[in-house]
C-alpha positions as CSV (number, residue, x, y, z in Angstrom):
1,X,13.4,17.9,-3.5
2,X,10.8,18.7,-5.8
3,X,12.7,17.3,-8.6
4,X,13.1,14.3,-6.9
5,X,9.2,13.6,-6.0
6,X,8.3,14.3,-9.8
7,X,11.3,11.7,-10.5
8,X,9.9,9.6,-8.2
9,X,6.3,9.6,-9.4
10,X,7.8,8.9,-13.8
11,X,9.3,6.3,-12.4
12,X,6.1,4.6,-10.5
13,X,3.9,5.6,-13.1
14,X,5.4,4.3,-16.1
15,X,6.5,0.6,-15.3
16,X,2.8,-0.3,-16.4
17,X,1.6,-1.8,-19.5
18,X,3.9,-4.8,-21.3
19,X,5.7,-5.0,-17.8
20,X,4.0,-5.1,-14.3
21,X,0.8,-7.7,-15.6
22,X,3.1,-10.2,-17.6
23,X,4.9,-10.6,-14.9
24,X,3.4,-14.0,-13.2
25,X,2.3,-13.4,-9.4
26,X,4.4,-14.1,-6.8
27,X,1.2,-15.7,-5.2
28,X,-2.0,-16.7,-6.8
29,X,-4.3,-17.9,-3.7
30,X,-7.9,-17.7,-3.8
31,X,-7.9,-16.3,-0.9
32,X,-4.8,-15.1,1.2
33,X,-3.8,-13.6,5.1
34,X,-6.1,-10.7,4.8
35,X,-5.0,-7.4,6.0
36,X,-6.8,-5.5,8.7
37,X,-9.8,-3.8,6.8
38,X,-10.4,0.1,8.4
39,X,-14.0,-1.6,8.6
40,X,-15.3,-4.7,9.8
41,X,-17.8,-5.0,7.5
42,X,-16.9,-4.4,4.3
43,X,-20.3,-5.2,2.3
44,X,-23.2,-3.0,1.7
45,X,-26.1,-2.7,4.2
46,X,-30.0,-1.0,3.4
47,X,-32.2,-1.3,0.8
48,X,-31.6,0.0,-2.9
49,X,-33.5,3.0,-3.4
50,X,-33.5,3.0,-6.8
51,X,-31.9,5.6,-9.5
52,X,-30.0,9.1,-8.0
53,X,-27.1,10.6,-8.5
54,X,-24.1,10.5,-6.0
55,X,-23.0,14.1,-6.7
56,X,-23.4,14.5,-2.8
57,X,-22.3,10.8,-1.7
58,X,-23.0,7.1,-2.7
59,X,-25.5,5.2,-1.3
60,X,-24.9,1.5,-0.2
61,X,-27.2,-1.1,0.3
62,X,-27.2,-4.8,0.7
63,X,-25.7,-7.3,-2.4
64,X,-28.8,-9.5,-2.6
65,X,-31.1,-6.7,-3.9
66,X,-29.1,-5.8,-6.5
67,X,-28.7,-9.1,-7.3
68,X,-25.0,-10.0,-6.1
69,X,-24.2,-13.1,-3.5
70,X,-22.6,-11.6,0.1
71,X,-20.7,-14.7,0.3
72,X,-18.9,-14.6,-3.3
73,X,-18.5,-11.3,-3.0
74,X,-16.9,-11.4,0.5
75,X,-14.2,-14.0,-1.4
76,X,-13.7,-11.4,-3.9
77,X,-12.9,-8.5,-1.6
78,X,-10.8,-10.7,0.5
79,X,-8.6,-11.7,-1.9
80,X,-7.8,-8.3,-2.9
81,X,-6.8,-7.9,0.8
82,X,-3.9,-10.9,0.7
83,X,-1.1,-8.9,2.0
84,X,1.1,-9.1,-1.0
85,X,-0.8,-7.0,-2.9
86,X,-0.7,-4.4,-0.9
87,X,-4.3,-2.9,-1.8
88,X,-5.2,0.2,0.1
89,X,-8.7,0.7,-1.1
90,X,-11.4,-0.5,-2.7
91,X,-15.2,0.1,-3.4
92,X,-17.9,-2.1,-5.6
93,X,-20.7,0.0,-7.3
94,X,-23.2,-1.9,-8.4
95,X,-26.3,-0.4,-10.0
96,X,-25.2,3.2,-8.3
97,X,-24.4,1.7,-4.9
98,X,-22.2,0.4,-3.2
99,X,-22.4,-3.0,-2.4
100,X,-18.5,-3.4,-1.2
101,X,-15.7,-1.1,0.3
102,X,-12.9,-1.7,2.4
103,X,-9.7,-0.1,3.2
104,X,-6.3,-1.0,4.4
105,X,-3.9,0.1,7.0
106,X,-3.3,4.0,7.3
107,X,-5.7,4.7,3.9
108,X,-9.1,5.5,4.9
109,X,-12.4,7.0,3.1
110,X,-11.1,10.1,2.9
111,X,-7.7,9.6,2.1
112,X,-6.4,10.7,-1.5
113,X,-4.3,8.2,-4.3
114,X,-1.7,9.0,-6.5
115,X,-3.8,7.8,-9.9
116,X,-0.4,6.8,-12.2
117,X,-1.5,7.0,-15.8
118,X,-5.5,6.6,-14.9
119,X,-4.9,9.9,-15.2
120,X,-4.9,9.4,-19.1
121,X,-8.2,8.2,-18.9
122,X,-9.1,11.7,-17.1
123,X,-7.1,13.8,-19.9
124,X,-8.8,12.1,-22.6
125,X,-12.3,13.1,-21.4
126,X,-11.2,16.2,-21.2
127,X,-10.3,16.6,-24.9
128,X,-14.0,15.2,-25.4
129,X,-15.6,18.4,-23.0
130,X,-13.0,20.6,-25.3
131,X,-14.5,19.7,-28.6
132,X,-18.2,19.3,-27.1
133,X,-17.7,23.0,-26.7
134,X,-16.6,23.9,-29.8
135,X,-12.6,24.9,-28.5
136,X,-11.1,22.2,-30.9
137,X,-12.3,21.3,-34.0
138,X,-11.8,17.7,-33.7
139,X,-9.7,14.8,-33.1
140,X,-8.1,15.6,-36.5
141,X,-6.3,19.4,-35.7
142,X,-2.7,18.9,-35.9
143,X,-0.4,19.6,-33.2
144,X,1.9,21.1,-34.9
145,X,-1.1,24.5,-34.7
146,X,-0.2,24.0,-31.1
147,X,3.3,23.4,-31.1
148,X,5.5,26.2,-32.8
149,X,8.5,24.4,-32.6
150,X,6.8,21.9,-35.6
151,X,6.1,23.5,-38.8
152,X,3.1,22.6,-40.1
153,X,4.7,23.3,-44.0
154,X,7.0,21.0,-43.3
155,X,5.5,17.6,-45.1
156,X,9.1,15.9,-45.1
157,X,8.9,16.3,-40.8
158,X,6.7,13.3,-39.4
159,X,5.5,15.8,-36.9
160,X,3.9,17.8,-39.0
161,X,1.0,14.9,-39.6
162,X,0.5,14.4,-36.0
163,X,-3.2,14.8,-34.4
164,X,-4.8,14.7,-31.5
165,X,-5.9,11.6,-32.7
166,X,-2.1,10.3,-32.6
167,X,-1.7,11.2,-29.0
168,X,-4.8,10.1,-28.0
169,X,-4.0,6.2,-29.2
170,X,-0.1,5.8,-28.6
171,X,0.6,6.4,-32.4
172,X,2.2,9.3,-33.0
173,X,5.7,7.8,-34.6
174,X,8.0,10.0,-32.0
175,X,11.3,9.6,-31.2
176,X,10.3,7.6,-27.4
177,X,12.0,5.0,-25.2
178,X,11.0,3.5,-22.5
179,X,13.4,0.5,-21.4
180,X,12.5,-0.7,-17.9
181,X,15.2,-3.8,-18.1
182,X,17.4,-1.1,-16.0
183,X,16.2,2.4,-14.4
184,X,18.5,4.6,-16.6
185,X,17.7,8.0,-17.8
186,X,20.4,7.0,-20.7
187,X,17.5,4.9,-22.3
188,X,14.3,5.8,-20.9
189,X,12.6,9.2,-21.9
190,X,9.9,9.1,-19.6
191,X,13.2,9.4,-16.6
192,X,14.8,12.3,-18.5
193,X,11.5,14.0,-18.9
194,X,10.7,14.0,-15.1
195,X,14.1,14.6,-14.7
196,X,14.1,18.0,-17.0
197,X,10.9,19.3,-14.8
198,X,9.8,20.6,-18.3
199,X,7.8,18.0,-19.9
200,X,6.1,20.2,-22.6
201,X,9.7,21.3,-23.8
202,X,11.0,17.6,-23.6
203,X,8.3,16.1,-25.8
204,X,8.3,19.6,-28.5
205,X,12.3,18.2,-28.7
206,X,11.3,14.6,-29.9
207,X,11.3,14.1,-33.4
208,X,9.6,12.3,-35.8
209,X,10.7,8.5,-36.2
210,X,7.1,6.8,-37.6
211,X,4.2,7.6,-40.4
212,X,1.7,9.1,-37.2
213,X,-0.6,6.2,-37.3
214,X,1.0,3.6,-38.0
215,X,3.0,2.0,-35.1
216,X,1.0,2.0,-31.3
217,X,4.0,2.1,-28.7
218,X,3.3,2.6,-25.3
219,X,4.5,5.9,-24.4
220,X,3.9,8.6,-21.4
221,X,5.4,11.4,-23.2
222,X,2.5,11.4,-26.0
223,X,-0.4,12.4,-23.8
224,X,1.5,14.9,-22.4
225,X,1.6,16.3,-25.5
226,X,-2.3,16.9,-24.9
227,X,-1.7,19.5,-21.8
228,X,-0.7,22.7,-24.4
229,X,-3.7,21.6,-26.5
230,X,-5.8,22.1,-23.7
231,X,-4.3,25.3,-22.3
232,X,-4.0,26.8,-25.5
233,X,-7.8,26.0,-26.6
234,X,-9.7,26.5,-23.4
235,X,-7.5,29.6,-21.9
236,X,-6.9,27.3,-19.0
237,X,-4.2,24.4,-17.5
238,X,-5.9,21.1,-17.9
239,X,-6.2,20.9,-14.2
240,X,-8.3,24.2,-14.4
241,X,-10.4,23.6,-17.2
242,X,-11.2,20.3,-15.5
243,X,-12.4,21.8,-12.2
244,X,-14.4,24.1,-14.2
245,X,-16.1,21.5,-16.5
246,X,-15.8,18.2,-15.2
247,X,-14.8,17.9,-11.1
248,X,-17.0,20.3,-10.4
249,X,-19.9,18.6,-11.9
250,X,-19.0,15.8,-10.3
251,X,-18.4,17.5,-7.0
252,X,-14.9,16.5,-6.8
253,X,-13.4,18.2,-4.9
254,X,-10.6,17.0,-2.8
255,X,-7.9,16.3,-5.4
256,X,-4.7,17.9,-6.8
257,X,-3.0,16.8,-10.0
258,X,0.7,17.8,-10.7
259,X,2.1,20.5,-12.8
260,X,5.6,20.8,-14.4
261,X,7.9,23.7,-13.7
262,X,6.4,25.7,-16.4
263,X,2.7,25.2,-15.0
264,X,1.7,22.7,-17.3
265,X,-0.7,20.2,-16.2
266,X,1.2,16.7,-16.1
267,X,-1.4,14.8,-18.5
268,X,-0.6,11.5,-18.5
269,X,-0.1,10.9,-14.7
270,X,-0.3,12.6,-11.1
271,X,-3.8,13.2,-10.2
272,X,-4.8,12.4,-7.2
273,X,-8.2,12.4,-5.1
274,X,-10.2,9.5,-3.3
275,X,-11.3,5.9,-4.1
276,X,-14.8,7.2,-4.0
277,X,-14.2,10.4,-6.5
278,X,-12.2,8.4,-8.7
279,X,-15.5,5.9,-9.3
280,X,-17.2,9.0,-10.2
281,X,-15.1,8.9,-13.4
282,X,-16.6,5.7,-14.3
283,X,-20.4,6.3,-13.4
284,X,-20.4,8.9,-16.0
285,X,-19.0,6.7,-18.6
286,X,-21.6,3.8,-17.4
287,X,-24.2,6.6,-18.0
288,X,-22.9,7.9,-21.6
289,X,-21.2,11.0,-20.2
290,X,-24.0,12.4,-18.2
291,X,-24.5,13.6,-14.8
292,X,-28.0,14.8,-13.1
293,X,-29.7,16.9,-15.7
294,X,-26.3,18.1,-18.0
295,X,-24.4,16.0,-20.6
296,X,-21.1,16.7,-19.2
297,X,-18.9,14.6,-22.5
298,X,-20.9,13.6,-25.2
299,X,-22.7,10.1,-25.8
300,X,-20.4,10.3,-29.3
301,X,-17.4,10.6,-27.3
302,X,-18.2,8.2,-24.5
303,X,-18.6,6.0,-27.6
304,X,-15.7,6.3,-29.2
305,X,-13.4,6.5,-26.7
306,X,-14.2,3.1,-24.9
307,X,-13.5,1.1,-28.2
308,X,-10.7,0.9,-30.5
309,X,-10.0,3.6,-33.3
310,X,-9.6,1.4,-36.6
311,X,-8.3,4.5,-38.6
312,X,-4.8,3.6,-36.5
313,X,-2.4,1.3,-36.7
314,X,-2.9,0.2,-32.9
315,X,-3.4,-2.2,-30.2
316,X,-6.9,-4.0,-30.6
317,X,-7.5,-3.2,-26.7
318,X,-6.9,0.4,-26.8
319,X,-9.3,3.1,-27.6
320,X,-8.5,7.0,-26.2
321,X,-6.6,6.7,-23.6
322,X,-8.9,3.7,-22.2
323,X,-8.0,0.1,-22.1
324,X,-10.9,-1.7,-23.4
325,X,-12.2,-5.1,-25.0
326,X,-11.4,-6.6,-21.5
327,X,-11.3,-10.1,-22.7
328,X,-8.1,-9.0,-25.8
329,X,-6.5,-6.6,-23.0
330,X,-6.4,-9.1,-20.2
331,X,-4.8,-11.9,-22.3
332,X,-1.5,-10.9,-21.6
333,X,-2.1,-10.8,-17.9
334,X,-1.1,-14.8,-17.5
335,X,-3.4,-15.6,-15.5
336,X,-4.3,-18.8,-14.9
337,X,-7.8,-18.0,-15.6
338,X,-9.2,-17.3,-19.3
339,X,-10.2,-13.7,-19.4
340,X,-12.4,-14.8,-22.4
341,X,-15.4,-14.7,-20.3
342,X,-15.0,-11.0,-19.2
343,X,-17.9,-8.9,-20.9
344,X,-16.4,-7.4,-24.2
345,X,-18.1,-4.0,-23.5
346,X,-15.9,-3.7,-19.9
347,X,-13.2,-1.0,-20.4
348,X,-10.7,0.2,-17.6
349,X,-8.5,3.4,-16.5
350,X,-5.3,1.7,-15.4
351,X,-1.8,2.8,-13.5
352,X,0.9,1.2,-12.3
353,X,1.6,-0.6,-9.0
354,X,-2.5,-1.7,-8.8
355,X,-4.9,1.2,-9.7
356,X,-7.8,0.6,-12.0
357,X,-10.7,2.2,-13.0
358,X,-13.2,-0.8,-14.4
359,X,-16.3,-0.2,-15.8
360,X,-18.4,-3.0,-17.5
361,X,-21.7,-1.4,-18.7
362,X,-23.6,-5.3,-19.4
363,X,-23.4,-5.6,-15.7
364,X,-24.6,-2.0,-14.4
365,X,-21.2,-2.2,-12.4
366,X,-18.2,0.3,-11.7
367,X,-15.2,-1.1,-9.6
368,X,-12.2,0.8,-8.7
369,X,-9.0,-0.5,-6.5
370,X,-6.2,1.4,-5.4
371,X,-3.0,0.4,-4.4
372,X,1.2,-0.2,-3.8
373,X,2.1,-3.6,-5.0
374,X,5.6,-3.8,-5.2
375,X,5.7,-7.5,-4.0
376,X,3.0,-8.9,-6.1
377,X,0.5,-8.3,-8.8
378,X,-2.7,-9.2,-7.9
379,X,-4.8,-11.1,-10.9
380,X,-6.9,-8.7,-12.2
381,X,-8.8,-11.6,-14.1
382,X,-9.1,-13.7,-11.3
383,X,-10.9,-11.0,-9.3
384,X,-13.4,-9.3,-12.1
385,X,-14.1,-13.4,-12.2
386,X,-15.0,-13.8,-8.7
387,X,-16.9,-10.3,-8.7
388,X,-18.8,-11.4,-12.3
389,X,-19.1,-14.7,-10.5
390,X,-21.3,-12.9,-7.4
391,X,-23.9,-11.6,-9.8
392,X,-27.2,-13.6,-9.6
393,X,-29.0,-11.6,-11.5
């Protein structure tokens, strides 16, 4: 059984990327059949009481003085809701509170999300607390220091020029397929990887095709690389150094995130905590890493990670484990709608089947959806449009 589930969760989170947004929408309405919202009223109510921090809980308040329009707004949130898209929750920060939330069917508040490769996004910040604190050097420490199975000596083995670097941008040139035209373990590694139940010792077996570098290819098996960096740095799994160092902090608290059979953290997918906790992510990279009086990432690393890496041969939309440049990453969405007037400096966590992560610094705003559409994408330009759209000021 639990072979199955871990199956199960390689395949959902993995059909993502080049697949699930080029696929045109099954329906594109401005506004569909809304589901039945857990709450009425799904906009903000009070006044805005300025700066805090919602290391306790969020604050709401009313759109207008924060400078967004109810009405647009309300169009917004209700499209989300058309029942193909199956969202099942959603919440609108907008300068630290929340001006919308709603949630759908049996998902409530307090209900935890399966995160798909958001997760990445989580890893990645991680790496940044590790070198903050002086446990890895940098970016630039080859794996091979952490994988014994590579020989660092080796110069004629590919693998022995891999970084953290590599895994961190989708470049390290390993042997990796991920063919989603059938559901085949035959050609897909990220199935035979969930399938072996030991994803470290699937990924040390890959070897070197590619110059580490030089070709970006979408791959779940590379951050997963990143879990026996961490565990051999800090002492700790990933999952433990993380509610050490950055869920605590955060005062995270309800959340799990899978482990393989060999109690290694499952990096690049299967964390999973509430829509609330997972905008607490994002706040901390709207405010450059910190939280109350503590720098829990560096500014540096906020920095860097959020924008592309031009030492790699990569995508222009992809910086550590983040999608970013909003306006580049959306164009293949095919959408009806130009995403050339999304802000330049947004940047997103994203999973399969309709979770995101969006943070667009220019507009003080943090946005995070979570959901299971398997009937429909919803256009993720069309509604960062009509939220942009809401904001008067």
């Amino acid at each position: 059984m639990v072979a199955k589930f871990r199956l199960i969760t390689v395949i959902l989170l993995t059909v993502f990327f080049f697949f699930f947004l080029i696929i045109p929408n099954s329906q594109n309405p401005l506004m569909g059949t809304a589901q039945s919202a857990e709450q009425k009223d799904v906009l903000g109510k009070g006044e805005y009481s300025g700066p805090y921090w919602p290391t306790k809980e969020w604050r709401a308040c009313q759109p207008e003085v924060v400078g967004v329009n109810s009405g647009k707004l309300l169009q917004a949130i209700e499209y989300t809701a058309t029942p193909a898209f199956n969202t099942e929750g959603l919440v609108i920060i907008r300068k630290g509170h929340i001006v919308g939330e709603a949630y759908f069917g049996n998902f409530k508040i307090d209900s935890t999300h399966v995160s798909h490769s958001m997760a990445k996004s989580f890893s990645s910040t991680l790496i940044g607390i590790a070198i903050d604190k002086g446990l890895l050097k940098g970016i630039d420490e080859k794996l091979c220091q952490y994988y014994d199975e590579w020989k660092c000596a080796d110069q004629a083995d590919y693998r022995s020029r891999i970084t953290i670097r590599h895994a961190l941008t989708l470049t390290t040139g390993l042997d990796w397929k991920e063919d989603w035209s059938r559901w085949d373990p035959a050609t897909n590694d990220a199935l035979k990887m969930g399938q072996s139940g030991h994803f470290i010792n699937y990924m040390a077996e890959r070897k070197g095709l590619y110059e580490p570098g030089q070709r970006f290819y979408y791959s779940t098996g590379d951050p997963m690389l990143l879990s026996r960096v961490i565990q051999k740095a800090t002492g700790k799994t990933a999952f433990e150094f993380a509610l050490q160092n950055l869920f605590g902090p955060l005062n995270i608290t309800n959340i799990r995130w899978e482990k393989d059979q060999d109690g290694y953290t499952a990096t690049a997918w299967g964390l999973h905590t509430t829509v609330r906790d997972f905008a607490k992510l994002g706040y901390l990279f709207l405010n450059k890493g910190r939280w109350e009086d503590k720098q829990i990432v560096s500014e540096d690393w906020v920095e860097q990670a959020t924008k592309t890496d031009p030492s790699v041969r990569g995508w222009a939309a992809y910086g550590y484990l983040w999608h970013v440049n909003l306006p580049v990453r959306l164009s293949i969405a095919r959408s009806p709608i130009s995403p050339d007037g999304l802000p330049a400096d947004g940047f997103m966590a994203e999973g399969v089947l309709g979770q995101t992560i969006v943070v667009i610094p220019s507009r003080d705003l943090v946005i995070v959806r979570v959901a299971n559409q398997t009937r429909g994408n919803m256009d993720l330009v069309k509604f960062l449009t009509m939220v942009l759209g809401a904001i008067e000021k």
